[in-house]
N, C-alpha and C positions, 0 to 999 in steps of 0.2 A: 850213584845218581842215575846211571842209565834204568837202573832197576824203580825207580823214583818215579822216571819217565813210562818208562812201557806200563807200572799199574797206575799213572794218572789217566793214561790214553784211554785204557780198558775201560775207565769207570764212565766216560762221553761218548754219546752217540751221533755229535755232529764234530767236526774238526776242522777248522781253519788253518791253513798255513801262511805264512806271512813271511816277507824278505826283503831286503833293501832294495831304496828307489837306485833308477839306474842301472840293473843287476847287471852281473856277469856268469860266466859258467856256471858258479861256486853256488853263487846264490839261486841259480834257475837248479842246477844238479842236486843241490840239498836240500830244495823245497821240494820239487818236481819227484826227486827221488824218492823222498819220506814221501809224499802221497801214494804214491805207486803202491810201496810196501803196505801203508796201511789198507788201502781199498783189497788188494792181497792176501792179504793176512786176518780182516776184519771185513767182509762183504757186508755185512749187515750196520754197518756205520757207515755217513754221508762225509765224506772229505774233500774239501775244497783249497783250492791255492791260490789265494789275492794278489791282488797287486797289476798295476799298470803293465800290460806288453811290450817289450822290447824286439820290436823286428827285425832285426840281427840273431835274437836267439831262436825264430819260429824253428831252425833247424832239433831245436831241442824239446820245446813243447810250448805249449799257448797255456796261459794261467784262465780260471774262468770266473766269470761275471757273479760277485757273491753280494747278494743282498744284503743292508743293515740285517734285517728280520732278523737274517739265519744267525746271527751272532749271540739270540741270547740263548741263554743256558750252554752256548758252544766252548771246547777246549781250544784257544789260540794257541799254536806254537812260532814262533820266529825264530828263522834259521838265518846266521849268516850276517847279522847285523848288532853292530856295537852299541848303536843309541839310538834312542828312540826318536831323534831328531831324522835318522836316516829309514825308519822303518815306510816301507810303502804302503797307503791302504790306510784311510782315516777310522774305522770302524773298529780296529781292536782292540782299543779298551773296552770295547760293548760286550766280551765277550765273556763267560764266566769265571776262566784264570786263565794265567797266561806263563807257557813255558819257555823261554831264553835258554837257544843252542848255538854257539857261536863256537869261534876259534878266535877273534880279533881283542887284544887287549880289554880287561873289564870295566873302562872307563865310567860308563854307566850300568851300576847293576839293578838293572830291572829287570822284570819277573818272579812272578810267585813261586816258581821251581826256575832255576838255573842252573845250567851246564854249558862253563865255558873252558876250554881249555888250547890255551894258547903254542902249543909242541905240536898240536895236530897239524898237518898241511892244508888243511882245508874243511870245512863243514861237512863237505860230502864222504871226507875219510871218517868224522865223526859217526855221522849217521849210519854208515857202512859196521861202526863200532856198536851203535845200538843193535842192527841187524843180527849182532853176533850176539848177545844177550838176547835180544828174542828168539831165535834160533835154541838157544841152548835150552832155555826155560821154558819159551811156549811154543815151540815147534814152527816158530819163522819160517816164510820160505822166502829164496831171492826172487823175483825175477826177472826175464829178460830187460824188459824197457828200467825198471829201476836200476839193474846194472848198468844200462850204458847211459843213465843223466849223471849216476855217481862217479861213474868214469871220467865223464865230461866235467865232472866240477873238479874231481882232482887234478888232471893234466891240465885245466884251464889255470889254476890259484898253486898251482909249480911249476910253470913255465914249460911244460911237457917233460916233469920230472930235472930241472935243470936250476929251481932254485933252491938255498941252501933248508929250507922247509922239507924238503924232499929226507925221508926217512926209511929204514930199513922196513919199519912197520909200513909204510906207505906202497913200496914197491909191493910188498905180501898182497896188499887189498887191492893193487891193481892186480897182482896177477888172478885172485881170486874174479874178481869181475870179468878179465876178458874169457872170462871159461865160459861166459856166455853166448851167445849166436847175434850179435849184434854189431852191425859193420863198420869195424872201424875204421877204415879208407874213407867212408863217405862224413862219417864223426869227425876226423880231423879238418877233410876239403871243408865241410860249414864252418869250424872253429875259426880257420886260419886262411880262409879267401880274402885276398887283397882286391880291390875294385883298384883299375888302372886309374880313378881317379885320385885315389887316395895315395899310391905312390907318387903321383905330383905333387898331391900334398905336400907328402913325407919332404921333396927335394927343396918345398917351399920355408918348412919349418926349418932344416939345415941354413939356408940361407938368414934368415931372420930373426931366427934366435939372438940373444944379450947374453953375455954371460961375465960377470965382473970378477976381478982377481981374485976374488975367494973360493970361486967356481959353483955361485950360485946361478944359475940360467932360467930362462924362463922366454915365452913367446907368446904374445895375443893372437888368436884367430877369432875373428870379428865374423858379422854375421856374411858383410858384403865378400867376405874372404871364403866362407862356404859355399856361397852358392856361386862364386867364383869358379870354382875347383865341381862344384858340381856332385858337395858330400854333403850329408846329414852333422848335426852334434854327433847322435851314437855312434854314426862310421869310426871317428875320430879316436875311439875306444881302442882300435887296434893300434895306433900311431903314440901312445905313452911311453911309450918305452924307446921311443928314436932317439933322443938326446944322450940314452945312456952309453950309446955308442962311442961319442965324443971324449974326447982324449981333453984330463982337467976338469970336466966339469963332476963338481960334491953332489948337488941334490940339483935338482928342475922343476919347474910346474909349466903345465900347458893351460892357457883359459882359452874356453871354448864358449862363445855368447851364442846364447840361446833365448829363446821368445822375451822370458821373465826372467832369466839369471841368467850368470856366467857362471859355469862348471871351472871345477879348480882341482887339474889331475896333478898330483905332487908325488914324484919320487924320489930316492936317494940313495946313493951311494956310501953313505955314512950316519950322517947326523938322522936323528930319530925325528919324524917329522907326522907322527902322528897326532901331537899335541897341537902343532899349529892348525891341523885340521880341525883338531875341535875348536879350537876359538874359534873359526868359523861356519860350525855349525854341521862342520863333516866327523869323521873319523878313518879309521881302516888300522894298518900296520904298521910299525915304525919305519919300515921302510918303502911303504905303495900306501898311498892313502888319498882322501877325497876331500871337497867341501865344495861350498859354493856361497857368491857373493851375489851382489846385485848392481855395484856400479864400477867401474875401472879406477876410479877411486878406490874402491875399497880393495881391487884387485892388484891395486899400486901399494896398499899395508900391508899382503900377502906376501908381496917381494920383498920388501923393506924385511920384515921377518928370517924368512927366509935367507936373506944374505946374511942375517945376524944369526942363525945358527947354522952356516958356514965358517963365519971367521976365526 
């Protein structure tokens, strides 16, 4: 399949990359990163990376401004994202095919070429794996900046090496990357800076969290509640993982209201909770996954669920 990949790319001279809304490391590191390589490896090809900015990640790179135009005749790839419900960037179906690189279960399989493979730690360890097929065959090179966004998407989507995703193969590809010149003291301070607002946050969600004898849990953070505390929706991306601290509780979700929706971060400790996500319109991993609703009503069916695969 990666052999699949590298002679589709060869055969287009413009390239679009494409990633889930919302992104994280994983998806800025594996988009971000595949561009690097190809503008590197193919000067004479125009590559581009769509999708709405997230300014929590400007530490890693800014996606740029892609016109419909450039879409036709262009090779789409998306990194990083399960369905197409979640892809950011309305223009890629304009584009002349389209290749699906993920790691997250194949719920939806779309794509005219597809490479998903669910044992990898991350999209960026993926792409890291094309890199070595280009490499071998057409004389790849790495370099610096694409080593350190693939770096960032792997330690971001294993918890710096810490969840069970984390592989013997994975540890290799880190070590390979930091053979680059790329600082990684200042890589981690962007990943993992806490705004002292957001640990009030955190003490606020402790407090106010539910959680019924099944040990399903969950907390609403309203909009008057962010600008309470003085965060954004995205701040709140580092604060998903608070509840798993908590002694008893199976799985959690956090809603976070925002302008037009309320975000629906769902994790778990056991029960596989990526299928709830897709009934509403998310996905991710059996065990970190996303969606999103649009009224507290409907964010009250999410729990309801939720505690029923707890019981």
């Amino acid at each position: 399949m990666r052999r699949q990949i590298i002679d589709t790319i060869e055969k287009y001279n413009r390239i679009i990359i494409h990633r889930h809304v919302r992104p994280d490391p994983d998806a800025y590191g594996s988009q971000m990163g595949l561009k690097e390589l190809l503008q590197a490896n193919y000067p004479e090809k125009e590559v581009y990376a769509a999708g709405t900015h997230e300014e929590s990640l400007t530490y890693l790179a800014v996606p740029d401004q892609v016109d419909r135009l450039l879409y036709e005749g262009a090779l789409v790839i998306i990194t990083d994202t399960g369905n197409t419900e979640r892809i950011d960037g309305e223009h890629y179906m304009a584009g002349d095919l389209r290749i699906k690189i993920d790691h997250h279960p194949d719920a939806d399989p779309y794509g005219d070429v597809k490479w998903v493979d669910t044992t990898s730690s991350s999209t960026s360890e993926m792409i890291y794996s094309l890199f070595e097929e280009g490499q071998e065959h057409d004389g790849w090179k790495m370099t610096t900046a694409a080593a350190r966004l693939l770096f960032a998407g792997i330690v971001g989507d294993t918890g710096r090496f810490m969840f069970p995703s984390t592989t013997e193969q994975t540890f290799e590809v880190a070590s390979n990357l930091i053979k680059f010149d790329f600082d990684r003291s200042e890589l981690f301070a962007g990943m993992y800076e806490v705004k002292r607002e957001l640990l009030h946050l955190k003490g606020y969600i402790y407090q106010h969290f539910t959680m019924d004898e099944n040990g399903a849990a969950f907390v609403k953070i309203d909009k008057a509640i962010l600008e309470q505390f003085g965060v954004t929706a995205s701040d709140t991306s580092q604060l998903v993982g608070a509840l798993g601290d908590v002694n008893g509780i199976c799985a959690w979700t956090i809603f976070i209201e925002e302008e037009d929706q309320i975000r629906v971060r769902l994790r778990s400790k056991g029960p596989v909770i990526n299928q709830l996500a897709a009934e509403f319109g998310g996905g991710g991993h059996p065990l970190a996954s996303g969606a999103s609703v649009h009224s507290w009503e409907e964010a009250d069916e999410v729990i309801a669920k939720l505690k029923q695969l707890c019981m």
